[in-house]
C-alpha positions as a printed NumPy array, in Angstrom:
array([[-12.716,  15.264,   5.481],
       [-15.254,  12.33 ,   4.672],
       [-18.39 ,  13.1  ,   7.126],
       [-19.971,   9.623,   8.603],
       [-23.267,  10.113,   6.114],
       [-20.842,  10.684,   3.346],
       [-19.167,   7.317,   3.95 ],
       [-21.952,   5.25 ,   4.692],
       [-23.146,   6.76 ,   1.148],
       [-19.805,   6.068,  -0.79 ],
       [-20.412,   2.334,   0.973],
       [-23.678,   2.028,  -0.687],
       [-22.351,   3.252,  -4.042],
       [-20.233,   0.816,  -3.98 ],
       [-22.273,  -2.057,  -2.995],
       [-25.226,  -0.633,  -5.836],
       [-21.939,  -0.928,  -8.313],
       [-21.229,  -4.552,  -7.542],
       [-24.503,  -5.658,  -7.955],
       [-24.877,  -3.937, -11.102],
       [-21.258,  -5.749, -12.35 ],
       [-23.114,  -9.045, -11.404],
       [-25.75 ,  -8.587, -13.433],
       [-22.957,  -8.503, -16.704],
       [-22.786, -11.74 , -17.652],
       [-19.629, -11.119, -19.929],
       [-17.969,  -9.576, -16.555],
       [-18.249, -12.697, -14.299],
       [-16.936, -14.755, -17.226],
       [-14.161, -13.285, -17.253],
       [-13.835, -12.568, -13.577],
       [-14.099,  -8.742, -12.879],
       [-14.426,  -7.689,  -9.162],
       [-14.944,  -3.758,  -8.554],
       [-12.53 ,  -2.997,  -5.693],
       [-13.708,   0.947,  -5.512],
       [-16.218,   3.328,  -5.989],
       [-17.143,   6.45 ,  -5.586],
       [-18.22 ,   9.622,  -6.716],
       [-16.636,  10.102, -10.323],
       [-14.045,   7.325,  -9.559],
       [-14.213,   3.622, -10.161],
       [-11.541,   0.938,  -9.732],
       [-12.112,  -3.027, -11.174],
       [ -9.536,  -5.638, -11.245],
       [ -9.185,  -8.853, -13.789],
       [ -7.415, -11.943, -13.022],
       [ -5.423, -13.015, -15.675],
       [ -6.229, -16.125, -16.162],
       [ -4.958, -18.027, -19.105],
       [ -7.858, -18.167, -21.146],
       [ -7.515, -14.192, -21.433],
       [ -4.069, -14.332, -23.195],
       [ -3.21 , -14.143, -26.713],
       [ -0.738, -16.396, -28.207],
       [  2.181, -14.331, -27.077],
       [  1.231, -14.826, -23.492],
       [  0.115, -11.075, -22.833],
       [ -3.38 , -10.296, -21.997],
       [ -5.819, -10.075, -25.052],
       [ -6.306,  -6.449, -26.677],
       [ -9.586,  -6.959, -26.166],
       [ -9.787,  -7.471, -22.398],
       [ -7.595,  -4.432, -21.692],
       [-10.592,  -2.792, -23.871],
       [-13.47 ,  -4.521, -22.035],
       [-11.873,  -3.508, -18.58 ],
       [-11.295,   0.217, -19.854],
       [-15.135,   0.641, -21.033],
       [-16.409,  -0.89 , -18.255],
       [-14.045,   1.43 , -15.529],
       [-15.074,   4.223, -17.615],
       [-18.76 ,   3.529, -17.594],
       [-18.475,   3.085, -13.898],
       [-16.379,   6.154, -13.426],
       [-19.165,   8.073, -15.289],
       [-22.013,   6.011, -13.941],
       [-21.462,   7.083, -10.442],
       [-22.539,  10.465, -11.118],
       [-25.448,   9.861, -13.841],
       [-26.679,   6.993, -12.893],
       [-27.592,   4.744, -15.434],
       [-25.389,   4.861, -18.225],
       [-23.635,   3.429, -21.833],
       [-20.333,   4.162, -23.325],
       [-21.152,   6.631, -26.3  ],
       [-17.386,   6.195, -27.469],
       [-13.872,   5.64 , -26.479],
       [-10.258,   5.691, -27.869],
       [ -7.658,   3.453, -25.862],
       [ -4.227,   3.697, -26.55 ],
       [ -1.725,   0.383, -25.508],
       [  1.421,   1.455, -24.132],
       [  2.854,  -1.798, -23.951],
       [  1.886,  -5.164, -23.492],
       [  0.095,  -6.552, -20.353],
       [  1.837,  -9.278, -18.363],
       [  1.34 , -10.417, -14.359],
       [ -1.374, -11.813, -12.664],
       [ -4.342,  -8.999, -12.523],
       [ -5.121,  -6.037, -14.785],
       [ -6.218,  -2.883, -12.641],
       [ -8.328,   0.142, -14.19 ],
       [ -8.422,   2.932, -12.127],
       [-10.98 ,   5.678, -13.964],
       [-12.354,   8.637, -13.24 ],
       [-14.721,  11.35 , -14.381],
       [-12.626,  14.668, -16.042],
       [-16.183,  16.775, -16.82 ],
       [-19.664,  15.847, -16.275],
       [-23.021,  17.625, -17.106],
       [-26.381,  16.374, -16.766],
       [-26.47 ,  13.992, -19.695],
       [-22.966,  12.829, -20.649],
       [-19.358,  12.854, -18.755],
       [-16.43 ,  12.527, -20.299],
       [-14.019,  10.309, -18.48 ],
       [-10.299,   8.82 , -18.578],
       [ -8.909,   5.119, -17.854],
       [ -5.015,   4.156, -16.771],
       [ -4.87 ,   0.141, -17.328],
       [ -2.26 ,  -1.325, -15.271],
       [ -0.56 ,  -4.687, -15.378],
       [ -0.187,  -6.156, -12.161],
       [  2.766,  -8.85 , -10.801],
       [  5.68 ,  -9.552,  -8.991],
       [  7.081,  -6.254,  -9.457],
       [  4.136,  -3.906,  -8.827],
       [  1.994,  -2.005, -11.397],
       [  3.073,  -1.297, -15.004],
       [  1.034,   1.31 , -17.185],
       [ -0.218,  -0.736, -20.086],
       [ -2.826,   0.974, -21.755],
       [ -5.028,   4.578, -21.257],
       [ -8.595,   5.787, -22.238],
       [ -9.982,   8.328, -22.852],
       [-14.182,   7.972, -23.423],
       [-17.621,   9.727, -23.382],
       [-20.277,   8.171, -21.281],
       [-24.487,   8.986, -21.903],
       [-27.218,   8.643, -19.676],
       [-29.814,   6.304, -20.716],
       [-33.144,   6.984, -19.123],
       [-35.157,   5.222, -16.821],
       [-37.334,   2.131, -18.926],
       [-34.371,   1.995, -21.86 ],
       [-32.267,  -1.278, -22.513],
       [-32.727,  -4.485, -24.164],
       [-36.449,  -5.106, -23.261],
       [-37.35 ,  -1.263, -23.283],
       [-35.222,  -0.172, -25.912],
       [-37.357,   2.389, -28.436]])
């Protein structure tokens, strides 16, 4: 049972997470929206626009990649804090067609520094959700003062 302090904290986790996925420019270029999150669990969604196609009319390899990292770095994020993907190995299934991509990830083991994590990529249209692709990656904290204009 979700206690009323639990949920208004979830709610501010995922408020926190959206502003953080508007502060990635690449993300709004290409249209991510984070639909959940919560503790060890993320959930973002991509339009799939045309632009994000490859010549075959699927969705690029390398947005089902971008939306995997990112789900998994949320995933892990949401019990570090702060965070960058230290690795990850996707595998595609088969190829993404419909109107949306959907990652659903969440956290499998987490310790103070790292979490290891695991991504389902869906292809979303007419009829429903088709399993596309799946991740499996390692997240890292990054301390506090670390980044482009404090890296060391």
């Amino acid at each position: 049972m979700v206690r009323a302090g639990e949920q208004q904290e979830a709610g501010g986790l995922l408020e926190r997470g959206r502003r953080v996925l508007a502060s990635q420019p690449f993300s709004v270029l290409v249209g991510t929206e984070l639909l959940e999150l919560e503790p060890g669990h993320a959930v973002l969604v991509v339009p799939l626009r045309q632009e994000l196609r490859q010549q075959h009319g699927f969705a690029h390899g390398g947005v089902l990649s971008y939306l995997a990292d990112n789900a998994l770095a949320f995933a892990g994020g949401s019990l570090l804090g702060n965070v960058l993907t230290g690795e990850f190995k996707i595998n595609f299934l088969r190829p993404a067609a419909g109107d949306a991509l959907v990652a659903r990830a969440r956290v499998l083991h987490a310790g103070t520094a790292q979490a290891v994590c695991q991504c389902e990529v869906f292809a979303r249209g007419e009829e429903g959700e088709r399993l596309c692709a799946t991740a499996l990656g390692t997240v890292v904290r990054v301390p506090d003062g670390r980044g482009p204009a404090g890296t060391r």
